[in-house]
C-alpha positions as CSV (number, residue, x, y, z in Angstrom):
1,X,0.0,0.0,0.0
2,X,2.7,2.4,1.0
3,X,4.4,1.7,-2.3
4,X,1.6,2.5,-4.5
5,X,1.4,6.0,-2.7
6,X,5.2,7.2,-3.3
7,X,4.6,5.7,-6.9
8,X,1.4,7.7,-7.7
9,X,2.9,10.5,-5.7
10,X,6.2,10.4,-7.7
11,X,4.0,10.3,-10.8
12,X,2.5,13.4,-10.0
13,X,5.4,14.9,-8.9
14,X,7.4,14.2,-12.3
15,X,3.9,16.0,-13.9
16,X,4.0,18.7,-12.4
17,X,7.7,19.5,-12.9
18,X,7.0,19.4,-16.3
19,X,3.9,20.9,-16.9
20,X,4.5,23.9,-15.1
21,X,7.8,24.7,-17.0
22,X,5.6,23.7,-20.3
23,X,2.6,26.3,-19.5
24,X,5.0,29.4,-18.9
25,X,7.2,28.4,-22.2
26,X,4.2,28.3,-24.1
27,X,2.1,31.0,-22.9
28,X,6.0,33.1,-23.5
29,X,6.5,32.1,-27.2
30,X,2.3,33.2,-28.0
31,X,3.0,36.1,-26.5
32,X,5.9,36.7,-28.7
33,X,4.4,35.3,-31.5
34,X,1.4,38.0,-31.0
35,X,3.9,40.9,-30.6
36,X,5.8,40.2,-33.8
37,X,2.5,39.9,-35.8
38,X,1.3,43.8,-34.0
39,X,4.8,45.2,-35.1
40,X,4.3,43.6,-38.8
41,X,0.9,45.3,-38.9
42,X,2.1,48.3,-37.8
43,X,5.1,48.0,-40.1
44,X,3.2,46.7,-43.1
45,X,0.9,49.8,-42.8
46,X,3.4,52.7,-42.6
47,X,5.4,51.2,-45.2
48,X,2.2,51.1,-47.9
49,X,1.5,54.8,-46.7
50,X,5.3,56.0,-47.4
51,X,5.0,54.0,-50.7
52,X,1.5,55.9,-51.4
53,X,3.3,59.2,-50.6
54,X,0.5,59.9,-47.7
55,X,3.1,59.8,-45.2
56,X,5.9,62.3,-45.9
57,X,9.2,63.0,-44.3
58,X,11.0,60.9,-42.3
59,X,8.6,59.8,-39.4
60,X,4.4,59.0,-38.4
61,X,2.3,58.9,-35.9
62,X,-0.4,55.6,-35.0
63,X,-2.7,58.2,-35.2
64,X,-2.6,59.8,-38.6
65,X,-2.0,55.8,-39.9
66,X,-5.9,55.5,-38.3
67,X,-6.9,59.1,-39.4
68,X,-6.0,57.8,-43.1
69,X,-7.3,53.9,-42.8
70,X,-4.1,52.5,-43.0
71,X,-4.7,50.7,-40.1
72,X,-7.2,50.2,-37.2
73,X,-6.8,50.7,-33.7
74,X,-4.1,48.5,-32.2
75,X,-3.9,46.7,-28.7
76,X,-1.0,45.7,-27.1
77,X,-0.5,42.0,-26.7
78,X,0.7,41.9,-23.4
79,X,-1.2,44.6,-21.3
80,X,-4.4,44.3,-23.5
81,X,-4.8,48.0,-23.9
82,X,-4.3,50.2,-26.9
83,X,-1.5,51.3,-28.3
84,X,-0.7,55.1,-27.7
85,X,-1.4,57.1,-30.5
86,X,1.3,59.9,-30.4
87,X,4.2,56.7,-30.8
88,X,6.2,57.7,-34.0
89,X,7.1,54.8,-35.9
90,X,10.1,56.0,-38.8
91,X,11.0,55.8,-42.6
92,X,14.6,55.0,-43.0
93,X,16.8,53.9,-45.4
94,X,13.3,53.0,-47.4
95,X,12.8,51.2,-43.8
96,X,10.1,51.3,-41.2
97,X,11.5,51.3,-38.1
98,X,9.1,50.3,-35.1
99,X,10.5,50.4,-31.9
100,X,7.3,51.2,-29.4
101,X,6.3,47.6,-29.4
């Protein structure tokens, strides 16, 4: 009887050691995974505006990408809130460069 205890409760033991390690990995990768697909949005959008000649000079705001319908309001991933719309997001080098996110 005793050994079927430390068996089951090695068993469980051995679970949870994994899944716990498993759950925060995962939930970490989505969460990156959910980031890099808001930036490539964001990207995606300012770069079709500078290419339309909308967007002049060297930088934009979230706000005039929404004013124009480039893009619609975006929520940060990770604190489930929108995105501020004064961040400037830059043309350089016939690059965006997104560094708010």
């Amino acid at each position: 009887m005793m050994n079927r205890i430390c068996i089951v409760g090695s068993i469980i033991i051995i679970a949870i050691m994994i899944a716990i390690p498993t759950y925060f990995n995962v939930k970490k990768n989505h969460e990156d995974k959910l980031v890099l697909v808001t930036r490539m949005e964001i990207t995606s959008a300012a770069k079709k505006c500078f290419l339309d000649s909308i967007c002049t000079g060297n930088e934009t705001t979230l706000k005039y990408l929404y004013e124009k319908n480039y893009l619609k309001k975006q929520v940060d991933p990770k604190t489930k809130e929108y995105i501020d719309e004064n961040n400037k997001i830059l043309y350089q080098n016939k690059k965006v460069v997104v560094d708010f996110i």
